[in-house]
C-alpha positions in Angstrom: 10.7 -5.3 -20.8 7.2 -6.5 -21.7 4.4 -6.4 -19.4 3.8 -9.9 -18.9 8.1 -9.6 -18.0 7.7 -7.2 -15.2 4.8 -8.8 -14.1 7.5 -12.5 -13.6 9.9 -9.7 -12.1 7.6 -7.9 -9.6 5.6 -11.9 -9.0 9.4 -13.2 -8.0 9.9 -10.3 -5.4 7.0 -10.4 -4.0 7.1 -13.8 -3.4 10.5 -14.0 -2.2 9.8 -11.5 -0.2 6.2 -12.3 1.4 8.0 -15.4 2.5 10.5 -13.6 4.8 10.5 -13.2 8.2 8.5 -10.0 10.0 10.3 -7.5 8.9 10.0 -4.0 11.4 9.7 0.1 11.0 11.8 1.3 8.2 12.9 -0.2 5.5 15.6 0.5 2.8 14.2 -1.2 0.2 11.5 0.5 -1.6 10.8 4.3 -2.8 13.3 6.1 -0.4 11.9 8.2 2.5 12.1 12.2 1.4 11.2 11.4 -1.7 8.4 13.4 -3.7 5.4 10.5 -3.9 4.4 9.6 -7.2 1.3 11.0 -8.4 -0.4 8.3 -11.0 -3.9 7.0 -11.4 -5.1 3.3 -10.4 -8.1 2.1 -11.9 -10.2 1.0 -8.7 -12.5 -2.7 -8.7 -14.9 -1.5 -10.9 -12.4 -0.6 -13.4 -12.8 3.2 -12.6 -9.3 5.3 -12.9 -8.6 7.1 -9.3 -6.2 9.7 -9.6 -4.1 9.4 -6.3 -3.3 13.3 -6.7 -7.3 13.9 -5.5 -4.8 13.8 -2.0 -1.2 13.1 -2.1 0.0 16.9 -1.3 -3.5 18.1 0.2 -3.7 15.5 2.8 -1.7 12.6 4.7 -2.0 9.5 2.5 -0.8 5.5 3.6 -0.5 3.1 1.0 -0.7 -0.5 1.4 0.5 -2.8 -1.4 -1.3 -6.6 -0.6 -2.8 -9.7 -1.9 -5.5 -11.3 -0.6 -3.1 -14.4 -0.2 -0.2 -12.4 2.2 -0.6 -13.6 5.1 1.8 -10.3 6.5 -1.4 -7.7 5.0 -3.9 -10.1 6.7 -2.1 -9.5 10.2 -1.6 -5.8 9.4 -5.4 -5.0 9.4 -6.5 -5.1 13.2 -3.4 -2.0 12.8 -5.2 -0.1 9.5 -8.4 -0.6 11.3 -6.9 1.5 14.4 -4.7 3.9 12.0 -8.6 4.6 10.6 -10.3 5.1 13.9 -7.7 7.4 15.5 -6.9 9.3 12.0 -9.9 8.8 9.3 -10.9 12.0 9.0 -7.2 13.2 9.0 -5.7 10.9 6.3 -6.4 8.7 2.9 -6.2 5.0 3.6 -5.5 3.6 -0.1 -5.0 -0.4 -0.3 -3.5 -0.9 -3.5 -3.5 -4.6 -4.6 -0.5 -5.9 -6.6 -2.8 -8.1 -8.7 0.2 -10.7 -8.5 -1.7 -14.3 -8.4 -4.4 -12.6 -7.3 -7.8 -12.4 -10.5 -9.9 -9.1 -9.8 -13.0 -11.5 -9.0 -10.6 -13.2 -5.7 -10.0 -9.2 -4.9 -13.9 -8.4 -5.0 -14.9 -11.3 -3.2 -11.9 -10.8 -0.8 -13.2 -7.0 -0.2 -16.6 -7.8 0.2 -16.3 -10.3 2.9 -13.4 -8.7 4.6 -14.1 -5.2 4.4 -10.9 -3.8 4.7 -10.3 -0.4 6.3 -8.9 1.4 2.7 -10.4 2.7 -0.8 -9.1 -0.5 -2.7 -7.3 -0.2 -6.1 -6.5 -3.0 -8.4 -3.2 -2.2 -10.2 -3.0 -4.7 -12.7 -0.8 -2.7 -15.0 1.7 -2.7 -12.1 1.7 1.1 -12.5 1.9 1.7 -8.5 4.2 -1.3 -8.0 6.8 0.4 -10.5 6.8 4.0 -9.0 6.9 3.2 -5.8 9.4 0.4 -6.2 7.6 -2.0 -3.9 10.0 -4.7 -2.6 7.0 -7.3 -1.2 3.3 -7.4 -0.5 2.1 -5.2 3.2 4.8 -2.7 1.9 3.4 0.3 3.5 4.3 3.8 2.7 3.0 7.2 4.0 2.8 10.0 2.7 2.6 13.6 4.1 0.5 16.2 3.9 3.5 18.3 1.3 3.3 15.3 -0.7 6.5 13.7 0.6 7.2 10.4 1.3 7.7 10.3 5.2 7.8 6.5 6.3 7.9 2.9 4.7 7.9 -0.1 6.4 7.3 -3.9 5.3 5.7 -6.7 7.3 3.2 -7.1 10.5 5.6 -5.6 13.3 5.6 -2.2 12.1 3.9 0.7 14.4 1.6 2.1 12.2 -0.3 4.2 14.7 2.5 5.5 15.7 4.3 6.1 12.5 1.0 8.1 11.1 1.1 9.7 14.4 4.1 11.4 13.3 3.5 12.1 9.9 -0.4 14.4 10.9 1.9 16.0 14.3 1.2 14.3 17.1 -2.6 14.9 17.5 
């Protein structure tokens, strides 16, 4: 499939998707918990790569996929924002936007005036989308500290204190 094909294929998901209800907690759709985390590189705003193996397998990692237009990843923040102050030191927070309607210069503005609580990476080859088989935009996925996928969730009800909670052992 061409690139500008996977890009109508991953575009339809997510859009059917971002329009359903809240989903909660796990999900089935997606990269399957247990699962060894991909290890690719992400070019970040500025167009510099970021190899995501600088931490997946030395330290806890969470991945958000989002757009600056899902309204699901707007409602998750006041949650990454607490996942960050209970855990920063303790765990990567990587915001990985699907590029999907969404022009870099949207993302920069959106980044600047929002400041979101993760190291943002524009994957606009879909690279990150593909291996991790995201279903929808605020697809979140955690990773532990072995480098194994330990929780993935879509939508604003999930727990994500909690759930990262878990994943570093209860501290």
């Amino acid at each position: 499939m061409t690139q500008f094909g996977n890009r109508v294929l991953l575009a339809a998901s997510l859009g059917l998707f971002a329009l359903a209800p809240s989903a909660s907690a796990q999900f089935d759709a997606g990269i399957k918990v247990g699962s060894e985390a991909p290890v690719l590189t992400i070019n970040d705003l500025a167009g510099v790569p970021v190899d995501l193996g600088a931490w997946i397998g030395k330290k806890p990692v969470l991945l958000e996929f989002w757009a600056t237009w899902c309204s699901l990843c707007r409602a998750l923040m006041p949650q990454l924002e607490a996942v960050k102050k209970a855990y920063g030191g303790q765990i990567e927070l990587v915001g990985i936007n699907v590029t999907v309607n969404d022009p870099k210069n949207r993302v920069k503005k959106y980044v600047e005036e929002h400041r979101p609580p993760f190291r943002t990476l524009f994957d606009e080859k879909g690279l990150g989308a593909r291996a991790y088989d995201v279903p929808a935009t605020s697809f979140i996925v955690i990773v532990d500290r072995s480098g194994k996928v330990a929780y993935t969730g879509s939508g604003d009800q999930q727990d994500l204190v909690g759930a990262v909670k878990k994943v570093i052992g209860g501290s």
